[in-house]
N, C-alpha and C positions, 0 to 999 in steps of 0.2 A: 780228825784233829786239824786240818787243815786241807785247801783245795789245792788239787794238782792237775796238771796236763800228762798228760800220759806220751813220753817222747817214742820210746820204742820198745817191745814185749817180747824180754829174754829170754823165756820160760813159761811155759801155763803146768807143768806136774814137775814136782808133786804140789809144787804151791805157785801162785802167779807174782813171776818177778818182773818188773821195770824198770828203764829211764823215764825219769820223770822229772818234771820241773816244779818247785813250788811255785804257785801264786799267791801272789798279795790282795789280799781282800781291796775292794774297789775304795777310793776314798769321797766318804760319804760330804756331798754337797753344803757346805754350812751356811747356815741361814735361808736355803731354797725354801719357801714354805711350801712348794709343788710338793717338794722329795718328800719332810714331815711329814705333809698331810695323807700321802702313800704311806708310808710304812706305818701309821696312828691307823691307817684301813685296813692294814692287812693285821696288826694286833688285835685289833676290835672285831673283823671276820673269822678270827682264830680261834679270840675266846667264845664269841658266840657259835661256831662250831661244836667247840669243846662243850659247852652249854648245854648243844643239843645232841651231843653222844651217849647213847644211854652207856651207865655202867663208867665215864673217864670220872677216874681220882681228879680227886681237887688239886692234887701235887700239879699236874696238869697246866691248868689255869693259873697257879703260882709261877711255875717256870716262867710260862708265857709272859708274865706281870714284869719279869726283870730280868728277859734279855733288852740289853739296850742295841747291841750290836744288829743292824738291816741283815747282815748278809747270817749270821747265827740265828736270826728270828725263822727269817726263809728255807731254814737247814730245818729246824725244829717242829717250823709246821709240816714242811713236806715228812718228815719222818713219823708223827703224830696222825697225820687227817688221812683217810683212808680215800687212795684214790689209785689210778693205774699207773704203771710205770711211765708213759708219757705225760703224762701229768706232773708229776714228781718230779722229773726230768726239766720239765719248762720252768717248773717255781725255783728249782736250783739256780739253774740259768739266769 
């Protein structure tokens, strides 16, 4: 639901507890046409991905259509597009 830093690890059994801190999504650059024309790259590598998945629902390609948010797009592909945990990892980042 939101990103955290993880301060220090109270607990790992029976469930993992923390301090933590929330973060604030990064505030997106207005009017940079660099930053747009990033994040119009990485929607349109998304859905063409999703294009070429055999078997993704079209829900899929919908979602993708209308997040507006950079840092929720980046959540959604990494969670969709099938890749290894360091991968995932760096597109979060």
């Amino acid at each position: 639901l939101r990103r955290i830093a993880v301060r220090k690890v109270l607990q790992e059994q029976p469930y993992l507890m923390a301090e933590v801190d929330v973060l604030s999504p990064p505030p997106v650059p207005a009017g940079d046409k660099e930053w747009e024309a990033t994040v119009q790259n990485l929607r349109d590598s998304g859905g063409r991905l999703i294009e070429l998945t055999p078997d993704a629902p079209e829900e899929l390609r919908v979602a993708l259509l209308n997040i507006d948010e950079p840092g929720a797009l980046a959540d959604f592909l990494a969670g969709v597009v099938n890749m290894d945990l360091a991968q995932r990892q760096e597109v979060l980042e």
